[in-house]
SEROLUM-147804 format. One record per residue: residue in one letter; x, y, z of N, C-alpha, C, O, CB in turn. Coordinates in steps of 0.001 Angstrom, whole numbers, padded with zeros to 6 digits. Glycine has a CB too. Example, Ala and Ser with C-alpha at 12.3 -4.5 7.8 and 13.67 -1.06 7.14 Angstrom:
(rec a (013190 -005690 007800) (012300 -004500 007800) (013200 -003300 007800) (014236 -003319 008465) (011308 -004473 009046))
(rec s (012850 -002250 007080) (013670 -001060 007140) (012900 000030 007870) (013409 001138 008039) (014084 -000598 005725))
***
This chain:
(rec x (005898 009963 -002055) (005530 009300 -003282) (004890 007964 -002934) (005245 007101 -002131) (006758 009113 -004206))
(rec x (004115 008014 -003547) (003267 006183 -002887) (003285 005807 -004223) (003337 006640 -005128) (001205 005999 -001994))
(rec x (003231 004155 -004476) (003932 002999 -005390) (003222 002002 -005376) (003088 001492 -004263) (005254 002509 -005030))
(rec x (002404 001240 -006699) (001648 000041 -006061) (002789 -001209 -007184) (003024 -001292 -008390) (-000647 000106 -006438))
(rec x (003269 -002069 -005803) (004128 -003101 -006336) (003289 -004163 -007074) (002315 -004587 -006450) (004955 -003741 -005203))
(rec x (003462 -004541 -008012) (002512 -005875 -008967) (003312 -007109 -007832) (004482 -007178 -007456) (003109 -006147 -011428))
(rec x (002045 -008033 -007502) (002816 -009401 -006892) (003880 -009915 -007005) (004506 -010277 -006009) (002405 -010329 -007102))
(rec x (004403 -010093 -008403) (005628 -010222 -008844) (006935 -009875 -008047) (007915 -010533 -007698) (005587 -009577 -009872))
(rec x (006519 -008490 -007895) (007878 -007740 -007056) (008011 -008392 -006042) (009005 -009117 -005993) (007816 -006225 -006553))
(rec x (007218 -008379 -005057) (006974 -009076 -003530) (007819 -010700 -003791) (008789 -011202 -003222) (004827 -009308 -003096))
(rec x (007035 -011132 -004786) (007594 -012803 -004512) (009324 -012838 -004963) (010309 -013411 -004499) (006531 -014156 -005785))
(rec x (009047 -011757 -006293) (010772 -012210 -006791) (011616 -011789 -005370) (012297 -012663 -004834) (011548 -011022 -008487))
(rec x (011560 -010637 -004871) (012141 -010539 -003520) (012153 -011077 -002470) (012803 -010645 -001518) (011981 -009846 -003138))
(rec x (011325 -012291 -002428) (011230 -013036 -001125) (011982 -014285 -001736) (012828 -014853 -001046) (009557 -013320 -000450))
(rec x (011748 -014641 -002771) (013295 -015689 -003127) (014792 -015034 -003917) (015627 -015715 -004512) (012745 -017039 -004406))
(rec x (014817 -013857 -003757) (016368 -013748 -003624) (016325 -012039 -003508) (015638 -011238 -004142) (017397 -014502 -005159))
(rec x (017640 -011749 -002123) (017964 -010953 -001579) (018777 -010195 -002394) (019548 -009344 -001951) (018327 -011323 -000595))
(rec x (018622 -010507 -003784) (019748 -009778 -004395) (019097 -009041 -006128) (020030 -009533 -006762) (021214 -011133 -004565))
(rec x (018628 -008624 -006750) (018408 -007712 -007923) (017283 -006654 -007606) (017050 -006107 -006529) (017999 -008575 -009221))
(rec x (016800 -006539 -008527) (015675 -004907 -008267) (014820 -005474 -007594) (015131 -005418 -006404) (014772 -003985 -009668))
(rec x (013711 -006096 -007801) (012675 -006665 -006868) (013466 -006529 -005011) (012858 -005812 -004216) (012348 -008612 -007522))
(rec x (014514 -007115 -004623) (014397 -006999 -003095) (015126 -005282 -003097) (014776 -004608 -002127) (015466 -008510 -002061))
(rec x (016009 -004641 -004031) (016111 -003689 -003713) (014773 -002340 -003488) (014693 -001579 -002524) (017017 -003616 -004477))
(rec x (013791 -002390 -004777) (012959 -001766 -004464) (012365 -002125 -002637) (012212 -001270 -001765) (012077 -001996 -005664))
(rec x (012152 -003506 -002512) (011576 -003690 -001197) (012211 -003131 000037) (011605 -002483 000891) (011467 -004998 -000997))
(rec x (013850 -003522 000065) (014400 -002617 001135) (014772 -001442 000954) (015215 -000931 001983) (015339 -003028 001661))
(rec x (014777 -000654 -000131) (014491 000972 -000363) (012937 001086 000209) (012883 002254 000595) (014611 001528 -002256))
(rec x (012193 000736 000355) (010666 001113 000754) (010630 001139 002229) (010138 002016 002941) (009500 000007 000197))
(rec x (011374 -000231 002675) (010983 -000772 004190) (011989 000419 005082) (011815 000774 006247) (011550 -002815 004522))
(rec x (013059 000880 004135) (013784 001794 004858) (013451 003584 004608) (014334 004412 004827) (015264 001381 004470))
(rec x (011819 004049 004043) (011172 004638 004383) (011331 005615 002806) (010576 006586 002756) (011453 005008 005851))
(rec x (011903 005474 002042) (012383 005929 000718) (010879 006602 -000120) (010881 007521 -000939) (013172 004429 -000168))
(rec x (009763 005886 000342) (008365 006101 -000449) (007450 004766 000284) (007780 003727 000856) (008589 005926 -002497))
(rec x (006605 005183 000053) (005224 004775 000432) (004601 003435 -000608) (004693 003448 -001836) (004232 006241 000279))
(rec x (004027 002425 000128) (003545 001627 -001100) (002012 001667 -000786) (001711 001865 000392) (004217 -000033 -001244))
(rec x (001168 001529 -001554) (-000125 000734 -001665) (-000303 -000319 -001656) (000311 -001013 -002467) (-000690 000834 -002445))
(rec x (-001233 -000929 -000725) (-001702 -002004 -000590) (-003043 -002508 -000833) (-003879 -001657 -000528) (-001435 -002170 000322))
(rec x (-003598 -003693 -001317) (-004466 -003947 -001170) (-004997 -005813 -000883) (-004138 -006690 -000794) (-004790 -003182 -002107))
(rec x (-006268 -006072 -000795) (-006705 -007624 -000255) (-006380 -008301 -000978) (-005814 -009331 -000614) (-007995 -008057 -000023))
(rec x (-006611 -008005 -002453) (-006434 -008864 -003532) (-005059 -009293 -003861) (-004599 -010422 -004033) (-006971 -008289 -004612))
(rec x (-004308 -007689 -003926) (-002519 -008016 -004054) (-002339 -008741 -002877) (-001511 -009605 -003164) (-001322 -006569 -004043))
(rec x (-002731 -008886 -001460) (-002451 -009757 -000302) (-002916 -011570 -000614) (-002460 -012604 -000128) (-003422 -009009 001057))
(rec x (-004034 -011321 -001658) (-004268 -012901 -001490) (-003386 -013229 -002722) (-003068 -014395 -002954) (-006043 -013539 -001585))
(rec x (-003056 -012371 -003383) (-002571 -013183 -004956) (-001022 -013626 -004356) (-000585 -014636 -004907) (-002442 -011815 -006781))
(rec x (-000288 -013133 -003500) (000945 -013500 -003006) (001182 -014358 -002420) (002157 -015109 -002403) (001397 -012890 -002476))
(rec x (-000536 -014281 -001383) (-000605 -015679 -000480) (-000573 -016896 -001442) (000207 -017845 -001365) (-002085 -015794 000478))
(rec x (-001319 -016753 -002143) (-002108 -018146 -003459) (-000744 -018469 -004012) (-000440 -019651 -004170) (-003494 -017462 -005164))
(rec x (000121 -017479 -004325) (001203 -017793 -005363) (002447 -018745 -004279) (003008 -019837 -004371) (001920 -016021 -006167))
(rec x (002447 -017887 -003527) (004041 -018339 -002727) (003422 -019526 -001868) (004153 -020041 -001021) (004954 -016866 -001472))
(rec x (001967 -020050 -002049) (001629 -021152 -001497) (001701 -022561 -002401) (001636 -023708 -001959) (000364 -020861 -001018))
(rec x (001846 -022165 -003725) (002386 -023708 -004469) (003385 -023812 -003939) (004366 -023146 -003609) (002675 -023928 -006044))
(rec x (002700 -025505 -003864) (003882 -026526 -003646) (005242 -026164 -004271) (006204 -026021 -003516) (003491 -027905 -004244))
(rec x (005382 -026012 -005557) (006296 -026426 -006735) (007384 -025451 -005852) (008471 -025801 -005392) (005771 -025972 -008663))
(rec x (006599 -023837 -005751) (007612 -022898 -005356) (008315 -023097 -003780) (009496 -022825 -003564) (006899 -021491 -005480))
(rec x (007517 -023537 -002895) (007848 -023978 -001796) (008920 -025339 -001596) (009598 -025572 -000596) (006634 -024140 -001292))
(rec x (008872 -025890 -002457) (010189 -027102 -003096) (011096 -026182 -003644) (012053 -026120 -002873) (009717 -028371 -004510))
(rec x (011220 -025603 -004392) (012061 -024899 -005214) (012697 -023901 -004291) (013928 -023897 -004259) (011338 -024283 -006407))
(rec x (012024 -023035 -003521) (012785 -021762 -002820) (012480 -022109 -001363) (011331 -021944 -000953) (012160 -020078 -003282))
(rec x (013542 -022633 -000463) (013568 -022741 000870) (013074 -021378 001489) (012490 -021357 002572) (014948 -023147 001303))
(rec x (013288 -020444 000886) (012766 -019293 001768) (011496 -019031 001365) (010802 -018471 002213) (013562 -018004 001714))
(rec x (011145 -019197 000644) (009256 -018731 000430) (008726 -019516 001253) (007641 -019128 001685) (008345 -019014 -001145))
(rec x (009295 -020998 001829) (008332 -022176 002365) (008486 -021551 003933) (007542 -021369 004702) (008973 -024112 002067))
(rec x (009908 -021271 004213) (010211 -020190 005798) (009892 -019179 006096) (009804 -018808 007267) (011303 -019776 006158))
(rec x (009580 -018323 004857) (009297 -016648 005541) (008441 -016370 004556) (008769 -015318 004008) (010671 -015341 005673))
(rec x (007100 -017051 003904) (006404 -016419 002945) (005211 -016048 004247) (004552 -015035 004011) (005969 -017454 001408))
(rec x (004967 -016588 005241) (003935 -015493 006435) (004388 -014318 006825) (003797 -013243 006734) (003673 -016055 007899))
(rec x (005578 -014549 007316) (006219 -013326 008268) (006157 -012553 006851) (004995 -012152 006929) (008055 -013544 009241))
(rec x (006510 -012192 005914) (006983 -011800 004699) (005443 -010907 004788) (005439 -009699 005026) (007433 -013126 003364))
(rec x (004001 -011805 004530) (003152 -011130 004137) (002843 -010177 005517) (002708 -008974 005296) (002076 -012014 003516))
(rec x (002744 -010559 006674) (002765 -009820 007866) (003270 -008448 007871) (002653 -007450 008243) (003455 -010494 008741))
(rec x (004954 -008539 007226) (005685 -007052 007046) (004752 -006568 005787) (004658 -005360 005572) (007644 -007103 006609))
(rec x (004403 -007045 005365) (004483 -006024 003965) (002885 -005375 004524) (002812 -004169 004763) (004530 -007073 001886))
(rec x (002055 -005980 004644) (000370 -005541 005242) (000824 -004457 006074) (000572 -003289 005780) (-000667 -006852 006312))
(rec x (001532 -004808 007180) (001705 -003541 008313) (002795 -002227 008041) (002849 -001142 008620) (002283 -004278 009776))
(rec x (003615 -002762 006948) (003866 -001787 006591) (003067 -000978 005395) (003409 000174 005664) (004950 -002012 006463))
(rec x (002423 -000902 004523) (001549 -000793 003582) (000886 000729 003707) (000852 001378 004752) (000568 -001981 003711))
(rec x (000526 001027 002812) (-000712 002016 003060) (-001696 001340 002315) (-001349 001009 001182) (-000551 003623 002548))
(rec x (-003141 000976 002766) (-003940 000236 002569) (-005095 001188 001644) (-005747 002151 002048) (-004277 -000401 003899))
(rec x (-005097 000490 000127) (-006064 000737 -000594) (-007255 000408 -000955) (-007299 -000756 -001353) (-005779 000758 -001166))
(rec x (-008295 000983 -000982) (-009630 000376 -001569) (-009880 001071 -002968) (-009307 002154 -003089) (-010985 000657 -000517))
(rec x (-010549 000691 -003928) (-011329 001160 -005066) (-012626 001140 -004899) (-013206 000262 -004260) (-011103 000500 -006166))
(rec x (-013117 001993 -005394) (-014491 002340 -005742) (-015027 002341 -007278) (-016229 002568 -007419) (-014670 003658 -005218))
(rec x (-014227 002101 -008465) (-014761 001905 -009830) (-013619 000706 -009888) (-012706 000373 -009133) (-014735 003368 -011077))
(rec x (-014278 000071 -011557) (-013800 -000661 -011802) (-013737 -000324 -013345) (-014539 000233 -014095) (-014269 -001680 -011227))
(rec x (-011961 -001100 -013616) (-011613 -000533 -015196) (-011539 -001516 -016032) (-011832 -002656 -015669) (-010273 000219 -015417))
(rec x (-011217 -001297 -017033) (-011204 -002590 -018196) (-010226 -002176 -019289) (-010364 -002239 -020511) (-012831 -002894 -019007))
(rec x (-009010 -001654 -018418) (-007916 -001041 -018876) (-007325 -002299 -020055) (-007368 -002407 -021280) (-006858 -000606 -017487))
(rec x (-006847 -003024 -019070) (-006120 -004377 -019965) (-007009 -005893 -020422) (-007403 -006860 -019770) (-004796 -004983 -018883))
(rec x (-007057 -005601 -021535) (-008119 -006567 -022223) (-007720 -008183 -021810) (-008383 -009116 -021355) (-008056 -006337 -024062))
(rec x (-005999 -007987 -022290) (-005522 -009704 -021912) (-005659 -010206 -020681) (-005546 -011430 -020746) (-004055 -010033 -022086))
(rec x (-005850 -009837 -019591) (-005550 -009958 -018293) (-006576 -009273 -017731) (-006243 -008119 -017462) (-004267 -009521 -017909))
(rec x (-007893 -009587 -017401) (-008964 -008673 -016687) (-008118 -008291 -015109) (-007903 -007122 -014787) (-010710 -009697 -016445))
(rec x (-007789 -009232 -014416) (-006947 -008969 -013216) (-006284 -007899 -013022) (-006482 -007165 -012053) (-006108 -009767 -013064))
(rec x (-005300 -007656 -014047) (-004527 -006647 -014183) (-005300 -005315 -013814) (-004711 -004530 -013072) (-003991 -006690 -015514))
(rec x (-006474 -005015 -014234) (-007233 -003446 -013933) (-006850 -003366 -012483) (-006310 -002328 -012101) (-009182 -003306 -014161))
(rec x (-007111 -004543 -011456) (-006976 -004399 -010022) (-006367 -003293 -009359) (-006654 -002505 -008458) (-006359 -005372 -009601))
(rec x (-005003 -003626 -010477) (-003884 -002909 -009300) (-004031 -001461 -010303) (-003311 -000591 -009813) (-001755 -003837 -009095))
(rec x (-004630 -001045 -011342) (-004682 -000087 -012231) (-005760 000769 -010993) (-005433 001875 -010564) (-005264 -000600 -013980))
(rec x (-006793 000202 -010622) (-007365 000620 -009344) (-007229 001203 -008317) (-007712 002235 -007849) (-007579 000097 -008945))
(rec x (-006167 000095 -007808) (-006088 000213 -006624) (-004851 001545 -006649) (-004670 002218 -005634) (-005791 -001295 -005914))
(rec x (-004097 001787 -007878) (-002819 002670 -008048) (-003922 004385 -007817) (-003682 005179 -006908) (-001786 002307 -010112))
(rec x (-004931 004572 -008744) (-005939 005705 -008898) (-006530 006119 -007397) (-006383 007124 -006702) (-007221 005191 -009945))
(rec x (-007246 004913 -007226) (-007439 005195 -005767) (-006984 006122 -004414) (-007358 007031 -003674) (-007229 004315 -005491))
(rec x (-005786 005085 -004707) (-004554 005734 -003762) (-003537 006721 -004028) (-002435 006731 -003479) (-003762 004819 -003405))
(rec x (-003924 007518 -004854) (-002877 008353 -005519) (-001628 008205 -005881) (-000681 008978 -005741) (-002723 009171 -005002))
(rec x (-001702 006786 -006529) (000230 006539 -006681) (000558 007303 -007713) (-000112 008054 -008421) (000933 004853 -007118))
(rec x (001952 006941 -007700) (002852 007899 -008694) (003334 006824 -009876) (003423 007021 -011088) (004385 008684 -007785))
(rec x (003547 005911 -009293) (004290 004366 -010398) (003864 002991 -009816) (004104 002650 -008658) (006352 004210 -010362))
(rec x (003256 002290 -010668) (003146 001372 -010643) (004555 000321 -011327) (005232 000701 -012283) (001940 001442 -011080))
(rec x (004707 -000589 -010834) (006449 -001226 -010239) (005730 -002567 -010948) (004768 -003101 -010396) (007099 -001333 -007889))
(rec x (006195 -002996 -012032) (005210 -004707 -012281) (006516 -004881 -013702) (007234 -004087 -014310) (002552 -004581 -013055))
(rec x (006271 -006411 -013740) (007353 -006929 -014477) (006279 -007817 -015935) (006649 -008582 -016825) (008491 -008124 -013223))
(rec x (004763 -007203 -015564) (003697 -008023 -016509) (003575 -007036 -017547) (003242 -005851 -017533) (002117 -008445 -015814))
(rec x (004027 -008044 -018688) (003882 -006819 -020107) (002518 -006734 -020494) (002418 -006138 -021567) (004744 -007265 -021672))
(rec x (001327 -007139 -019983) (-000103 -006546 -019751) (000099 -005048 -019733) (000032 -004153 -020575) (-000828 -007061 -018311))
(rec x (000379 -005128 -018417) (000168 -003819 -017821) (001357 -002744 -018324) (000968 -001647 -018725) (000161 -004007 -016171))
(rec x (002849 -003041 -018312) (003889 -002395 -018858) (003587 -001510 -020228) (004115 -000445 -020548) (004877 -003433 -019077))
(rec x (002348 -002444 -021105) (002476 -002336 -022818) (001284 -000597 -022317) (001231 000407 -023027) (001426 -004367 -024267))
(rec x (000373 -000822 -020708) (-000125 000413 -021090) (000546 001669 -020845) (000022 002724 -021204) (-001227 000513 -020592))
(rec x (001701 001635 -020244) (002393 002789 -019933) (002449 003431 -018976) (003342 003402 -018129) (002228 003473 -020493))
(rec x (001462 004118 -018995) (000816 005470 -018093) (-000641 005781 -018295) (-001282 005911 -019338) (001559 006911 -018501))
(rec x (-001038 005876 -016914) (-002592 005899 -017080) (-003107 007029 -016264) (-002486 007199 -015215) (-003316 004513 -016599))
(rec x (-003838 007631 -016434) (-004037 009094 -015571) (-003092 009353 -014417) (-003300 009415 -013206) (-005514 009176 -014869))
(rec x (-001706 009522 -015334) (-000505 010213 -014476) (000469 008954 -013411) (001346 009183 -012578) (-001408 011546 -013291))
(rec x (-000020 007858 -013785) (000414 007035 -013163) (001211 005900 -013995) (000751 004919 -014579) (-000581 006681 -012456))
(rec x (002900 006454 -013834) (003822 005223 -014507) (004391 004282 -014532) (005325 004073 -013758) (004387 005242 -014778))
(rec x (003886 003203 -015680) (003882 001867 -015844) (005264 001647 -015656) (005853 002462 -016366) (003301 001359 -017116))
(rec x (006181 000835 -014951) (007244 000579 -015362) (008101 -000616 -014869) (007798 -000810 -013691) (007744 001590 -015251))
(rec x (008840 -001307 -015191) (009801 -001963 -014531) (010247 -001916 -013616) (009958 -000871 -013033) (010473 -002019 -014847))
(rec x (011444 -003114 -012606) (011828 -002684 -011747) (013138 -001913 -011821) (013501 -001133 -010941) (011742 -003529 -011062))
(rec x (013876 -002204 -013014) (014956 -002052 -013401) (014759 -000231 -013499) (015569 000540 -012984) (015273 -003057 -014730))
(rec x (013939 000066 -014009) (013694 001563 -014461) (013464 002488 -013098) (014062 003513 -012769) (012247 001659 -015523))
(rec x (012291 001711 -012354) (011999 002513 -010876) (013094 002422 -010060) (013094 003394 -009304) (010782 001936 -009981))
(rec x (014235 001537 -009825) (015777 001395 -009299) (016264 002762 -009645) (016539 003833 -009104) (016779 000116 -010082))
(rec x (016234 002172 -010853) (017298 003962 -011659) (016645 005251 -011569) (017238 006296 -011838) (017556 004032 -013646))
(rec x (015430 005201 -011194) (014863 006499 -010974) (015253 006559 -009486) (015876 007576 -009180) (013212 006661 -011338))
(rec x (015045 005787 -008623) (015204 005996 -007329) (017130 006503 -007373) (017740 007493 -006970) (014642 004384 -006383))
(rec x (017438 005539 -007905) (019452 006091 -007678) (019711 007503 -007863) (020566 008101 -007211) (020703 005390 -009024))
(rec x (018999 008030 -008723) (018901 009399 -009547) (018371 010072 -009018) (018243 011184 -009529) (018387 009527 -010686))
(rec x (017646 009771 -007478) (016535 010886 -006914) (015496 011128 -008099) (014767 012017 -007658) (017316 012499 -006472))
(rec x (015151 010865 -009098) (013898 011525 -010067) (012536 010334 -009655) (011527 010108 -010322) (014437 011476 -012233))
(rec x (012946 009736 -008362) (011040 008756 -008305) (010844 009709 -007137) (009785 009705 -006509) (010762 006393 -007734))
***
């Protein structure tokens, strides 16, 4: 099953080792399903976990937000797109990972942005929480 994580997931899990965000991550890193990757989800994590504010605020994003992006790239399955969508009106960004999910044949897209959540499912590919993709994974049904 391959999975494209919204930035969100990545960062909430790199400042705390403990709710769905780091569980989805160490269910993945311990071989559970496949994620998609792409440049853009790589720079939007870099850009994000590089404010100041958050780097004051979370001692560990300011210590392990490289090594962090390092694992996640090499572990990855690396996506490109070839069209571009105009799925989510509020958020042009958002199509990105709507992209990069088609592309790569994912199964669920994993994002905590009610942009993208409000579309659901998009040619077979489901919108959902982390809370929901957890419970699908506990259940064996992801």
């Amino acid at each position: 099953m391959r999975v494209v994580l919204d930035a969100n997931i990545y960062i909430s899990s790199l400042i705390s080792s403990q709710g769905n965000p780091a569980t989805i991550i160490n269910r993945w890193l311990s071989g559970e399903f496949d994620v998609l990757l792409s440049q853009p989800i790589i720079d939007e994590i870099s850009r994000v976990t590089g404010y100041e504010r958050l780097q004051k605020k979370y001692q560990k994003i300011r210590e392990r937000r490289l090594e962090f992006i390092e694992l996640i790239s090499k572990q990855s399955i690396w996506s490109e797109s070839t069209e571009t969508l105009a799925i989510v009106k509020a958020d042009e960004s958002d199509n990105r990972y709507l992209e990069y999910a088609i592309a790569g044949g994912a199964t669920y897209m994993v994002t905590g942005d009610e942009h993208l959540l409000s579309v659901g499912n998009y040619q077979g590919i489901s919108i959902i929480t982390p809370a929901v993709f957890v419970t699908l994974l506990e259940m064996g049904n992801a």
